[in-house]
N, CA and C atoms as an extended XYZ file, in Angstrom:
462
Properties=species:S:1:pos:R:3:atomname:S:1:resname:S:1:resid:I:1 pbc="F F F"
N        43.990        3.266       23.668 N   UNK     1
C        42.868        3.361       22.750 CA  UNK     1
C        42.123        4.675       22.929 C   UNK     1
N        41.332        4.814       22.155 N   UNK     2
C        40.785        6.210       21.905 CA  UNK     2
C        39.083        5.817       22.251 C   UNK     2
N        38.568        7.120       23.028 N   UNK     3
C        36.917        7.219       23.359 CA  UNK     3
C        36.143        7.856       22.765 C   UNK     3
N        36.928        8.897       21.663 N   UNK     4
C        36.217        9.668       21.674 CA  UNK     4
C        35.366        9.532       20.126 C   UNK     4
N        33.744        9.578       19.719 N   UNK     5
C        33.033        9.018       19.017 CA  UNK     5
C        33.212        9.088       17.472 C   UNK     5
N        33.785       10.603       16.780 N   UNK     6
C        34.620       10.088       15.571 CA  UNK     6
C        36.004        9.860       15.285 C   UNK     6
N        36.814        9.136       16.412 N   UNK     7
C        37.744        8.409       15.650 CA  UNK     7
C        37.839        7.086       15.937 C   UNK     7
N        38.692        6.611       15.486 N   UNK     8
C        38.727        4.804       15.101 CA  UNK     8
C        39.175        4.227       16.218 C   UNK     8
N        38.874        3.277       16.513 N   UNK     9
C        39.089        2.546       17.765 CA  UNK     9
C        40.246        1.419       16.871 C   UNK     9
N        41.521        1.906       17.375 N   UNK    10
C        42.930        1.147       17.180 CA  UNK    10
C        43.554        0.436       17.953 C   UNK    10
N        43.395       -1.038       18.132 N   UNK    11
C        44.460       -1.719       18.913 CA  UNK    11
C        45.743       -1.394       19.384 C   UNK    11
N        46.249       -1.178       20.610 N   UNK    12
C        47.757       -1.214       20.858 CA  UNK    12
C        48.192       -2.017       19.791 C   UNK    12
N        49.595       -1.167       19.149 N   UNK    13
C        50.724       -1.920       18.526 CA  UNK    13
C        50.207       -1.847       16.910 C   UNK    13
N        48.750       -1.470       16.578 N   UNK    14
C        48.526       -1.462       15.067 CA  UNK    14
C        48.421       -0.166       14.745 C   UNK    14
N        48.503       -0.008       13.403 N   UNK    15
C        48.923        1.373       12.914 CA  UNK    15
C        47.574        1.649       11.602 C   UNK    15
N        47.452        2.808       11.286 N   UNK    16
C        46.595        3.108       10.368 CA  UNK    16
C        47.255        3.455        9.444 C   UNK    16
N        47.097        3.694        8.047 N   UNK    17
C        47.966        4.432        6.859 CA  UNK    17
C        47.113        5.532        6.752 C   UNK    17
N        47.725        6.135        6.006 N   UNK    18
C        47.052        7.565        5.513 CA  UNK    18
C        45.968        7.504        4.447 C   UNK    18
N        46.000        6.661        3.907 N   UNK    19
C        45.133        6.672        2.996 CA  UNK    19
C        43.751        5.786        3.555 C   UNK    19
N        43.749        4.693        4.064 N   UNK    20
C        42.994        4.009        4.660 CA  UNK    20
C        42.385        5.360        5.588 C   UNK    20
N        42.220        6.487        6.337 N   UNK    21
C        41.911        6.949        7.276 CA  UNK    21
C        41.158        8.117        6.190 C   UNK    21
N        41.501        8.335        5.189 N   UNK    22
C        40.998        9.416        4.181 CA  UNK    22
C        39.949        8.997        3.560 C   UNK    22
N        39.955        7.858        3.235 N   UNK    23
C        38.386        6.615        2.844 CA  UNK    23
C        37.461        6.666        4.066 C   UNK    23
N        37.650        6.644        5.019 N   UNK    24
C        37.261        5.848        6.214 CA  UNK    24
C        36.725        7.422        6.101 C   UNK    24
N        37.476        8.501        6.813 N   UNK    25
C        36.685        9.636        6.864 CA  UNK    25
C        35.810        9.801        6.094 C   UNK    25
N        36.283       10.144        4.762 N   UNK    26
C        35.388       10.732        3.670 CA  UNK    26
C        34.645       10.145        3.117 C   UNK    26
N        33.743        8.989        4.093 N   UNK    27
C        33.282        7.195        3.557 CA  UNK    27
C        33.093        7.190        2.569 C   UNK    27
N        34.190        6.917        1.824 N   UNK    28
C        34.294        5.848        0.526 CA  UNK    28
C        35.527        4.844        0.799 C   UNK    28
N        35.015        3.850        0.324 N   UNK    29
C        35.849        2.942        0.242 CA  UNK    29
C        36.378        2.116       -0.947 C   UNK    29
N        35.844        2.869       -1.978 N   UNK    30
C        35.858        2.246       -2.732 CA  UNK    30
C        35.551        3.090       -3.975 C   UNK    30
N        35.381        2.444       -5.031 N   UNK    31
C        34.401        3.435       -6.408 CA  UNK    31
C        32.988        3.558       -5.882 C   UNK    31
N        31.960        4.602       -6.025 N   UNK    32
C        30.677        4.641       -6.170 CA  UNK    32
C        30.135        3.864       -7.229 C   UNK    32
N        29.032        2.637       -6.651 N   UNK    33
C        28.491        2.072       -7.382 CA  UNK    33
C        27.216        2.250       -7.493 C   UNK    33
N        26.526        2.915       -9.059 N   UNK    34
C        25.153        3.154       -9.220 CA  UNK    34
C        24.357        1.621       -9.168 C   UNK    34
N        23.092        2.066       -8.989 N   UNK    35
C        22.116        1.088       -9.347 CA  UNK    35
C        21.743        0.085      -10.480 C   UNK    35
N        22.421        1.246      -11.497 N   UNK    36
C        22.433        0.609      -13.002 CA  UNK    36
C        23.926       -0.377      -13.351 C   UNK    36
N        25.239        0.212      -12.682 N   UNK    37
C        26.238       -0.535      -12.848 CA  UNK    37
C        26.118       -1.630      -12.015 C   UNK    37
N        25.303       -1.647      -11.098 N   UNK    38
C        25.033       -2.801      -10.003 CA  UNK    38
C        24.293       -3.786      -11.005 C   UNK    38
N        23.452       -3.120      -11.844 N   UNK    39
C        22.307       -4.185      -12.437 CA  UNK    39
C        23.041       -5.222      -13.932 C   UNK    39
N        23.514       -4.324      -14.316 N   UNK    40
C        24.803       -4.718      -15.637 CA  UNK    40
C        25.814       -6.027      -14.916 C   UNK    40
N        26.686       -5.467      -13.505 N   UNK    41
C        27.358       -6.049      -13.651 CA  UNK    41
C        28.665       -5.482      -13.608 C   UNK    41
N        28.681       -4.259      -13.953 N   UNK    42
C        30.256       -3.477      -13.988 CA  UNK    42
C        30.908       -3.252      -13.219 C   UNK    42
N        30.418       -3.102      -11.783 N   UNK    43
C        31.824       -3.490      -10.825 CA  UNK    43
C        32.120       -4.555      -10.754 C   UNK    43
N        31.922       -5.408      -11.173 N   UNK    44
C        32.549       -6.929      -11.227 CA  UNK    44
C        34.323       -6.810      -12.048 C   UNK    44
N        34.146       -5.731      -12.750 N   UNK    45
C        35.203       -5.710      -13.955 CA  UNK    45
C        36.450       -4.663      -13.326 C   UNK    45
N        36.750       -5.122      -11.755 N   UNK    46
C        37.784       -4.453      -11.641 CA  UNK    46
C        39.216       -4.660      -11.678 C   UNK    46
N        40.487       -4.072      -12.012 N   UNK    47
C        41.647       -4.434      -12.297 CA  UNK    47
C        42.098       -5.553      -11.085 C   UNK    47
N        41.944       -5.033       -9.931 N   UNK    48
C        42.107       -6.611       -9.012 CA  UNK    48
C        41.360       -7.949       -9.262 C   UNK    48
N        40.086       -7.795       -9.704 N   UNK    49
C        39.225       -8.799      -10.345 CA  UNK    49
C        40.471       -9.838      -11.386 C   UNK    49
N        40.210       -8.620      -12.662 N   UNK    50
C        40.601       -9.639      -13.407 CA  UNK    50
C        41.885       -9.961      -13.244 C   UNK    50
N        42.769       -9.621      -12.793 N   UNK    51
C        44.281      -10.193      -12.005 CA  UNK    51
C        44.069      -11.366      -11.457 C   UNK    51
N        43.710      -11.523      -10.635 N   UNK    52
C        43.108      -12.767      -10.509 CA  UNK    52
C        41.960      -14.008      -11.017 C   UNK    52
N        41.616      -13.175      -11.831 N   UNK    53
C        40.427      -14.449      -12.178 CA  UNK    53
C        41.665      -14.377      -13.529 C   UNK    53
N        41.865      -16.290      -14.296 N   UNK    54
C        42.380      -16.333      -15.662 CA  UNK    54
C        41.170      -16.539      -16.452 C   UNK    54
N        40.548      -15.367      -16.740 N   UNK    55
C        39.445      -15.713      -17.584 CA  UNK    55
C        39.586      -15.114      -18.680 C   UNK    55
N        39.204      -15.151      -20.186 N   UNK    56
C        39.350      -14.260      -21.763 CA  UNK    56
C        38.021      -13.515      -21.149 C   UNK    56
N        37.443      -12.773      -22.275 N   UNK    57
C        36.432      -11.364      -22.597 CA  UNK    57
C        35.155      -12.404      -22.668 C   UNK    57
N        35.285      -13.227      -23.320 N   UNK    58
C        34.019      -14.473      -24.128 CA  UNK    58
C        33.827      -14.956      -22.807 C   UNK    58
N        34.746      -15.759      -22.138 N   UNK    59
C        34.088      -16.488      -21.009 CA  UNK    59
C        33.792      -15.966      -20.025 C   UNK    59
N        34.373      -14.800      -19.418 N   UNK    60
C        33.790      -13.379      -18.334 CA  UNK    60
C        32.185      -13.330      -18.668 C   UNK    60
N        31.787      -12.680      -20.334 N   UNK    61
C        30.607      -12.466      -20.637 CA  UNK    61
C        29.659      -13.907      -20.433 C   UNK    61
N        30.124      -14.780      -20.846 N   UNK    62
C        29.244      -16.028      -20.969 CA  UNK    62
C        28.677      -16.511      -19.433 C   UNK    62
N        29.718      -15.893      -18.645 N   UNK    63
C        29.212      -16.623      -16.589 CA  UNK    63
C        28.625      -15.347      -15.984 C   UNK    63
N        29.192      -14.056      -16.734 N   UNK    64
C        28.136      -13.110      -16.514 CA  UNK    64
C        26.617      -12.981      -16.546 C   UNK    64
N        26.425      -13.200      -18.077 N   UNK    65
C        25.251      -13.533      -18.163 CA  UNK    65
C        24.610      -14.498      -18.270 C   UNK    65
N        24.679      -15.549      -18.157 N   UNK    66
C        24.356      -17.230      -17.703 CA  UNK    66
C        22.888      -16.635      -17.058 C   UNK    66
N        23.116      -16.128      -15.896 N   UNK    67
C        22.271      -16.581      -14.535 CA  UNK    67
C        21.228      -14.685      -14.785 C   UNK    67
N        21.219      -14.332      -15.400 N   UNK    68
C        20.602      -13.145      -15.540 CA  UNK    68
C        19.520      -13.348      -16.343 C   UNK    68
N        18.508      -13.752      -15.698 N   UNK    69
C        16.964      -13.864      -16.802 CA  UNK    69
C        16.355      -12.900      -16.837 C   UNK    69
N        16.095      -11.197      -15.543 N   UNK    70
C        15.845       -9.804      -15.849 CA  UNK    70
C        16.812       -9.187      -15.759 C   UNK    70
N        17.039       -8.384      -16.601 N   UNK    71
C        18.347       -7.236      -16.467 CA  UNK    71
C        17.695       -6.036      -15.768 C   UNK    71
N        16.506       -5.756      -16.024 N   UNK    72
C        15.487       -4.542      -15.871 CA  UNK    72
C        15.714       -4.215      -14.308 C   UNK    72
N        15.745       -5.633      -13.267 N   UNK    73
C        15.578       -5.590      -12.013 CA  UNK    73
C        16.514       -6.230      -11.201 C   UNK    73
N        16.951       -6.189       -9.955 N   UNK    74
C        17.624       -6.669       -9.520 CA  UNK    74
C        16.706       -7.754       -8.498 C   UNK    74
N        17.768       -8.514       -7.966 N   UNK    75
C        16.530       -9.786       -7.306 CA  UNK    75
C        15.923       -9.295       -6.012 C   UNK    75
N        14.882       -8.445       -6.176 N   UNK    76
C        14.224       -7.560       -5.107 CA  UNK    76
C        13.216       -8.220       -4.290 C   UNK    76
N        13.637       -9.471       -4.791 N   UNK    77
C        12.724      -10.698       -3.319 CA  UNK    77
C        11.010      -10.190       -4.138 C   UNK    77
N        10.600      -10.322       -4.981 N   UNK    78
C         9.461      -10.245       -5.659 CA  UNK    78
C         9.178      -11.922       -6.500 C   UNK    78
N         7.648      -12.030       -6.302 N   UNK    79
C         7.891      -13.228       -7.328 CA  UNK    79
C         7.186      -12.787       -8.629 C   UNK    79
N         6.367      -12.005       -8.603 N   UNK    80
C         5.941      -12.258      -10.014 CA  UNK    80
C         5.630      -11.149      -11.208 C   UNK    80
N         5.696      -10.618      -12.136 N   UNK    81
C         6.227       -9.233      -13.034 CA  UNK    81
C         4.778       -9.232      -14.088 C   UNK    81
N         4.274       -7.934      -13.811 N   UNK    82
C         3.091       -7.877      -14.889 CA  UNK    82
C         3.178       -6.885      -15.452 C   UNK    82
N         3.555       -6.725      -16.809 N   UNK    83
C         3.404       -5.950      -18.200 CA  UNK    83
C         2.099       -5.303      -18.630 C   UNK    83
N         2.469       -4.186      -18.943 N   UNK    84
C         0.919       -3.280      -19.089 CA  UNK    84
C         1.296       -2.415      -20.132 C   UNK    84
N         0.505       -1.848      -21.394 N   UNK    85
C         0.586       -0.633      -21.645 CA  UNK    85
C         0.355        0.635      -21.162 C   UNK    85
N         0.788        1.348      -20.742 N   UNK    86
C         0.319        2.833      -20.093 CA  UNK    86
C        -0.585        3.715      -21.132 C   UNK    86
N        -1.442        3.484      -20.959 N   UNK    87
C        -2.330        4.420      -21.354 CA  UNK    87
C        -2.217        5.994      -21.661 C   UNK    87
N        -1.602        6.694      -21.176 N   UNK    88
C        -0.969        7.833      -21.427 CA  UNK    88
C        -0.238        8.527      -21.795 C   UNK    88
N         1.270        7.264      -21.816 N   UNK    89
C         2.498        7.194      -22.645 CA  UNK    89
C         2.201        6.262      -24.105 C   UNK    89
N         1.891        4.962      -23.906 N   UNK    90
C         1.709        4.152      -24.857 CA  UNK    90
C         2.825        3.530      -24.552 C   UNK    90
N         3.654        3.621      -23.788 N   UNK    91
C         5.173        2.808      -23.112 CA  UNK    91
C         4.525        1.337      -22.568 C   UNK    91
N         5.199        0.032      -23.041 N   UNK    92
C         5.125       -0.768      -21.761 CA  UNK    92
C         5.357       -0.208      -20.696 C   UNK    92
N         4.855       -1.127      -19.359 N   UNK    93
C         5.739       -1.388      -17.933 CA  UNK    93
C         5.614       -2.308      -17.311 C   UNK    93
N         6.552       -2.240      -16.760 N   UNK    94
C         6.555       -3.614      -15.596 CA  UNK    94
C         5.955       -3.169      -14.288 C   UNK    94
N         5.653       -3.949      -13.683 N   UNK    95
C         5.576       -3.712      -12.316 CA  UNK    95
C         5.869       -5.193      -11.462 C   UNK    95
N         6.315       -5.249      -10.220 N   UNK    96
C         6.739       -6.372       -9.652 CA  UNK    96
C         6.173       -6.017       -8.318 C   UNK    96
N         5.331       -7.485       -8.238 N   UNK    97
C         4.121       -7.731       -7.121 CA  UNK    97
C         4.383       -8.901       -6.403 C   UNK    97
N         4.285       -9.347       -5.322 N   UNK    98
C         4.034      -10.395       -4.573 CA  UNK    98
C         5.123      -10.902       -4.273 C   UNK    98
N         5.312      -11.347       -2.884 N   UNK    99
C         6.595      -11.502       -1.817 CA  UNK    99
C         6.831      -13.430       -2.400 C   UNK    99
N         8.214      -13.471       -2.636 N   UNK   100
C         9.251      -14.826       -3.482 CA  UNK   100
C         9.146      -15.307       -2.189 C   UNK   100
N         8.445      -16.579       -2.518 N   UNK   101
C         8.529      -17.885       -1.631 CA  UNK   101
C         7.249      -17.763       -0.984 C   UNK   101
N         6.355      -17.029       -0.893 N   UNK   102
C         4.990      -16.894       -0.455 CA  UNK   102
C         3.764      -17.858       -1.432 C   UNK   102
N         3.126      -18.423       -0.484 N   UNK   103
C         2.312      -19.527       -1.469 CA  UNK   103
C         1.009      -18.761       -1.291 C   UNK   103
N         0.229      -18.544       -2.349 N   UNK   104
C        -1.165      -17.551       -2.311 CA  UNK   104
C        -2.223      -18.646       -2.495 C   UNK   104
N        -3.066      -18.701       -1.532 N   UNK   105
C        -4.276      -19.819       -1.460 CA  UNK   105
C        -5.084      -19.034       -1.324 C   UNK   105
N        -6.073      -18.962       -2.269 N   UNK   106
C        -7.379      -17.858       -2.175 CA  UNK   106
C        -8.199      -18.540       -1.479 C   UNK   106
N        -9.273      -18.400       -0.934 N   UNK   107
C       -10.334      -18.916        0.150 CA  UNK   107
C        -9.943      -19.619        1.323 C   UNK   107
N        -9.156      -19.513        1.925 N   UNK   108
C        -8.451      -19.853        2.597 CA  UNK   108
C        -8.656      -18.731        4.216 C   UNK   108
N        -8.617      -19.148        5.240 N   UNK   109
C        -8.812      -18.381        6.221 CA  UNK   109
C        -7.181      -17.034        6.064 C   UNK   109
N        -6.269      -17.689        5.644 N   UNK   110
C        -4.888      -16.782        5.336 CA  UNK   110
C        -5.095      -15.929        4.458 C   UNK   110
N        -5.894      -16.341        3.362 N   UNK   111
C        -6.253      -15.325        2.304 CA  UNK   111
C        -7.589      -14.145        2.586 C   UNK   111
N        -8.610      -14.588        3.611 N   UNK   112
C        -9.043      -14.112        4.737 CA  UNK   112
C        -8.127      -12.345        5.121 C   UNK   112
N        -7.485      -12.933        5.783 N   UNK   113
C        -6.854      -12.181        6.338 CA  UNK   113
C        -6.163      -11.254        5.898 C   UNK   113
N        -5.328      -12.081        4.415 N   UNK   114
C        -4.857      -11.003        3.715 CA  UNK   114
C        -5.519       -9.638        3.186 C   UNK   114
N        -6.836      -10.768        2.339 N   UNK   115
C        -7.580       -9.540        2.055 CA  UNK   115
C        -8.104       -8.254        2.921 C   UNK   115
N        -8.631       -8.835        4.168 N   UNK   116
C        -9.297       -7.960        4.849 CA  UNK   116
C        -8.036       -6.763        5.256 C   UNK   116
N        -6.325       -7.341        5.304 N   UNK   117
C        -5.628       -6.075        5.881 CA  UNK   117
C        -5.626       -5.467        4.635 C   UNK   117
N        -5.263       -5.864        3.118 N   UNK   118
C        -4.923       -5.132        2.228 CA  UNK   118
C        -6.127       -4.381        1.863 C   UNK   118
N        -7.564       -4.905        2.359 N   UNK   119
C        -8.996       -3.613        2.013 CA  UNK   119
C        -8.505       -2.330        2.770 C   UNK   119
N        -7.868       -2.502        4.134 N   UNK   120
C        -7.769       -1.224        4.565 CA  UNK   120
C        -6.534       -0.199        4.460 C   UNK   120
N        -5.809       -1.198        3.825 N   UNK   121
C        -4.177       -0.245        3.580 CA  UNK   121
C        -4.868        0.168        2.070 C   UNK   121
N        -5.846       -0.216        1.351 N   UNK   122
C        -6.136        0.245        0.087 CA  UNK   122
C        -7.222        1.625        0.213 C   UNK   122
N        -8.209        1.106        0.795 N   UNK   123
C        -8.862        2.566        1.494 CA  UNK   123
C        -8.595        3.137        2.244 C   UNK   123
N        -7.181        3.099        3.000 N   UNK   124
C        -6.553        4.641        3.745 CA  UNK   124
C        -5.745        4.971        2.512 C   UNK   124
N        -5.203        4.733        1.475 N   UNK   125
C        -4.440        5.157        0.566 CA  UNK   125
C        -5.603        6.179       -0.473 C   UNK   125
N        -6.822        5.427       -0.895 N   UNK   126
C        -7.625        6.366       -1.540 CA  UNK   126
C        -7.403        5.381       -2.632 C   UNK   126
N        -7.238        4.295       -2.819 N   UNK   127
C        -7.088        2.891       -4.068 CA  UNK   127
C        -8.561        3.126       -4.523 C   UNK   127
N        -9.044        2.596       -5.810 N   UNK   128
C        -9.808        2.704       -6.479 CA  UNK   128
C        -8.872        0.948       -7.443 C   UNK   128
N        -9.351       -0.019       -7.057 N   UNK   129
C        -8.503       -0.993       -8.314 CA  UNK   129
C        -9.341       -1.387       -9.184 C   UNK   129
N       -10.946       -0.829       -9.283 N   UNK   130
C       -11.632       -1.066      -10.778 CA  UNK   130
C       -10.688        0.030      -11.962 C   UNK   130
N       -10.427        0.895      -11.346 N   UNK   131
C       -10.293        2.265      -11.895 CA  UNK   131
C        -8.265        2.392      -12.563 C   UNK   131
N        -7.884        3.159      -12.119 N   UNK   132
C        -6.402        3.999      -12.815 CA  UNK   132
C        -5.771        3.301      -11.862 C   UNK   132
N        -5.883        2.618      -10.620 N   UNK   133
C        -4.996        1.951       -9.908 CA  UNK   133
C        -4.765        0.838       -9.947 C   UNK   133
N        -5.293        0.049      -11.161 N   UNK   134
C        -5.645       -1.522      -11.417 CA  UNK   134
C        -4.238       -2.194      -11.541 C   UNK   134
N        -3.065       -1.067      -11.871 N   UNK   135
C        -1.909       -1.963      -12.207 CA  UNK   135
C        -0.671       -1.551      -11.048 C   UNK   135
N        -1.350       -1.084      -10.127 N   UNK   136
C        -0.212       -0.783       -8.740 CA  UNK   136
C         0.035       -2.240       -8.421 C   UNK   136
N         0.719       -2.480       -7.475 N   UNK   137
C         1.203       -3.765       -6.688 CA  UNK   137
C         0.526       -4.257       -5.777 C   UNK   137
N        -0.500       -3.331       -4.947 N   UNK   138
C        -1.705       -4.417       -4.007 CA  UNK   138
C        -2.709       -4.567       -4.792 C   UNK   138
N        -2.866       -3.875       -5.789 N   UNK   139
C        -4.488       -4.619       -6.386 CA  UNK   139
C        -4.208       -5.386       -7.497 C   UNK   139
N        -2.970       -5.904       -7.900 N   UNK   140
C        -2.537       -7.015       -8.579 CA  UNK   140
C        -2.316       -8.297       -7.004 C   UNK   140
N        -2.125       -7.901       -6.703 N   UNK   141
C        -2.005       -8.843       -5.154 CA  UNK   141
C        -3.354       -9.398       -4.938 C   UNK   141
N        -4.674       -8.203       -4.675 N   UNK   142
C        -5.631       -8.345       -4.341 CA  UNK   142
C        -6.315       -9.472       -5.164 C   UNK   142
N        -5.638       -9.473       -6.665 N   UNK   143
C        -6.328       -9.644       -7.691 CA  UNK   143
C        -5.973      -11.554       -7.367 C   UNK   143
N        -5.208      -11.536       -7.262 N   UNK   144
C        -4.014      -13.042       -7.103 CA  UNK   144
C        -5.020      -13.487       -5.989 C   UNK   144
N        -5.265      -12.993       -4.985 N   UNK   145
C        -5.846      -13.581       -4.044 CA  UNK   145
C        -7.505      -13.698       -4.154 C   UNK   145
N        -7.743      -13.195       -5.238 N   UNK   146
C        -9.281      -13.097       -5.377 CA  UNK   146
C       -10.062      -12.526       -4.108 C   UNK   146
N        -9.395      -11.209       -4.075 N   UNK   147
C       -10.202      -10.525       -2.948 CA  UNK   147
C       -11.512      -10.404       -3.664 C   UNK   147
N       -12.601      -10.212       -2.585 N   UNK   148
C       -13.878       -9.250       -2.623 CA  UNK   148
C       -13.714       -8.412       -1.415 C   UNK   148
N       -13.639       -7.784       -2.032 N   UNK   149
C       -13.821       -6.277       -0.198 CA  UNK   149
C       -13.196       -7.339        0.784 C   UNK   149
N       -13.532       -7.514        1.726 N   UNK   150
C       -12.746       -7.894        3.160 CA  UNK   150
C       -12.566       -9.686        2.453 C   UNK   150
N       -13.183      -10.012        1.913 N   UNK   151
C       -12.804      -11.725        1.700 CA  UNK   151
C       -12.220      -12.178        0.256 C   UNK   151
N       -11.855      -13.343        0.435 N   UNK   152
C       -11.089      -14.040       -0.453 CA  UNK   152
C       -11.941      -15.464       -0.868 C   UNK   152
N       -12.175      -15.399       -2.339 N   UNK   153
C       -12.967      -16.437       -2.349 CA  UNK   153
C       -11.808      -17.377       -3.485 C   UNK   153
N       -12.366      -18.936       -4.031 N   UNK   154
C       -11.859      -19.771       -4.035 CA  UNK   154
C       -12.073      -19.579       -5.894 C   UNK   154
């Protein structure tokens, strides 16, 4: 076996191919997959794929998109999506706030707490959430929890 830190640690008796060692170097292993073909769905549609799956075009699309209620986002462990006009563009947007599976109880000694850490991650940032920062992701948080400055009321 081999010590030394870039090459492959090979069992006695197994062999590497040439091509496997040209991936491995030049790390790819595969096609490059963007963010957007990730979000679609399109590496799903590869020639080994459909070799094996007996599926037509109609029923591929139909289990594809079944289970896809945002296309916009991928499931980024967020629970909840608030729509705004931008004022400057006139564009919608989304923004996605608050941690999936987290239960938000305002007045609550937890909500306490929340508030009081998110007052100070908001004033070392320079937050203003009456103002142009009202639609960032902690002062929609703040907002959920019914902060006042350091507390959370009911």
């Amino acid at each position: 076996m081999s010590t030394k830190p870039n090459e492959l640690i090979v069992p006695e008796g197994w062999e590497i191919g040439p091509s496997f060692t040209e991936k491995v170097q030049g790390k790819t292993v595969g096609p490059e997959i963007t963010k957007k073909s990730h979000l679609v769905g399109d590496q799903d549609k590869s020639e080994l794929l459909e070799s094996e799956l007996d599926m037509s075009e109609d029923e591929y699309k139909y289990w594809s998109s079944e289970h896809s209620e945002q296309e916009d986002f991928a499931d980024d462990g967020k629970k909840y999506t608030h729509t705004y006009t931008d004022s400057k563009t006139g564009k919608k947007r989304k923004v996605r706030y608050g941690a999936k599976g987290y239960r938000i109880s305002p007045g609550t000694k937890k909500g306490d707490s929340y508030c009081a850490r998110s007052y100070g991650d908001m004033k070392s940032e320079g937050m203003d959430c009456s103002g142009a920062d009202k639609n960032t992701p902690m002062c929609l948080s703040r907002k959920k929890w019914k902060c006042k400055g350091k507390k959370s009321s009911k």
